[in-house]
C-alpha angles and dihedrals in degrees: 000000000000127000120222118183134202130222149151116285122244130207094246082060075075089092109038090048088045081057095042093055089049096048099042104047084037083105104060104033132050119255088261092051097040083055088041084055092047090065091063087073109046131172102274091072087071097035095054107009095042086108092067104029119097130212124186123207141205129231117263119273117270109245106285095011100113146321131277124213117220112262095005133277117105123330096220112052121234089021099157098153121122135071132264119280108144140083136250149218133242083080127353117328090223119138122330148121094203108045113177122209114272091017128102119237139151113225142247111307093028091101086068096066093072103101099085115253124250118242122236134209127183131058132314089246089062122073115257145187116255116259142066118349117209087246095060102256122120122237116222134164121278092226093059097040080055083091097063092063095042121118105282105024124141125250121203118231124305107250104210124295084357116078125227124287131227099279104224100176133331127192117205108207135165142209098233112244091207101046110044097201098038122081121185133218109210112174132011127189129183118185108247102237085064109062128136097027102106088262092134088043087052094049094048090043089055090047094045084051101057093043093059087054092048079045102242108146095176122069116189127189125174117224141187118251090218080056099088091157086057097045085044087047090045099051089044080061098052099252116135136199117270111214122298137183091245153011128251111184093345083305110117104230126188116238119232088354089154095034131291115340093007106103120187138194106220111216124197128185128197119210123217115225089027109117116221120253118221105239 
């Protein structure tokens, strides 16, 4: 097994997500798109939201299994090859093969992650089933986490005297400022040799988590109504639709949300265990 590990986002994780975005959803836009999608995330989430944004990371590379780019980003330039199997902003990233821009969504493959994962308990050494450790790390196979280490994956920012590490999904979230019991998840990514393995659930779990002890019991995410992975992705979670002017497919969407023409679903999610903060 494989072992994936969690930990708080830093500003210098800017570049290696902005790549990311470019590379995974390389496979369903165009290079232009991909870039235009890339704008939805810019810096100031990691300069002021790094506090509440997650990244996982992969192990290091056993000696001769891939090749690792300075300061992260990919370690082949112009490597635009994968599908899609991320998230993205605009609204939640949640799942979705067709984000559009200011809308959340979750990419292709996300959909995959629903069935919940089984937790694990032993030693890395031992063999062990995929899902949740105690300590907080996620067990994958080692077949899908190969594509981490292969030429031209993307690594996330050295810390210090330790380089960076395969960067296998990241979700950039906030507590939001304005409304004091309500936190926001903006833009998801999964690498997309790990889909299906419960990488986008656990994201949002560990998000959920540290939103119950900020208490925060509502979580909100914006979607696209032409996302229909990420609406999928969003109802498996417990989130539920809040109000609209219309219904696409049963679901109540917001017309011009984002401005004219961009509809939105608003989701909202209520966490058990989060007290609720007087406004």
């Amino acid at each position: 097994m494989a072992r994936l590990t969690f930990r708080q986002a830093r500003e210098e994780d800017h570049a290696p997500i902005v790549a990311a975005i470019r590379t995974w959803w390389g496979g369903t836009r165009t290079p232009d798109e991909a870039r235009e999608l890339s704008l939805l995330l810019p810096r100031l989430f990691l300069q002021h939201f790094a506090a509440t944004s997650l990244i996982l990371e992969g192990a290091d590379a056993p000696a001769g299994a891939g090749s690792r780019a300075a300061g992260g980003g990919p370690a082949g330039p112009g490597h635009e090859s994968g599908g899609a199997a991320g998230a993205a902003p605009g609204g939640v990233g949640a799942v979705g093969a067709a984000v559009d821009g200011g809308a959340t969504g979750v990419a292709a493959g996300v959909a995959g992650n629903l069935p919940p994962a089984r937790s694990g308990g032993g030693h890395p050494g031992g063999a062990r089933p995929a899902g949740p450790a105690a300590d907080g790390a996620l067990w994958v196979d080692e077949s899908a986490a190969a594509g981490l280490h292969a030429a031209g994956g993307l690594r996330t920012a050295d810390a210090g005297d330790r380089p960076g590490r395969p960067l296998a999904g990241f979700l950039i979230g906030f507590h939001s400022p304005d409304r004091p019991g309500t936190a926001y998840i903006h833009f998801v990514g999964v690498h997309p040799g790990l889909r299906q393995h419960g990488i986008a659930r656990a994201l949002y779990g560990r998000f959920f988590a540290r939103a119950t002890s900020a208490r925060r019991p509502e979580v909100r995410a914006i979607v696209s109504p032409a996302n229909k992975p990420s609406i999928a992705f969003h109802h498996a979670m417990g989130f539920v639709p809040d109000g609209g002017d219309y219904e696409s497919d049963g679901v109540p969407v917001h017309r011009d949300y984002d401005g004219p023409g961009h509809d939105r679903i608003s989701f909202r999610r209520l966490l058990s265990g989060a007290p609720a903060v007087a406004g």
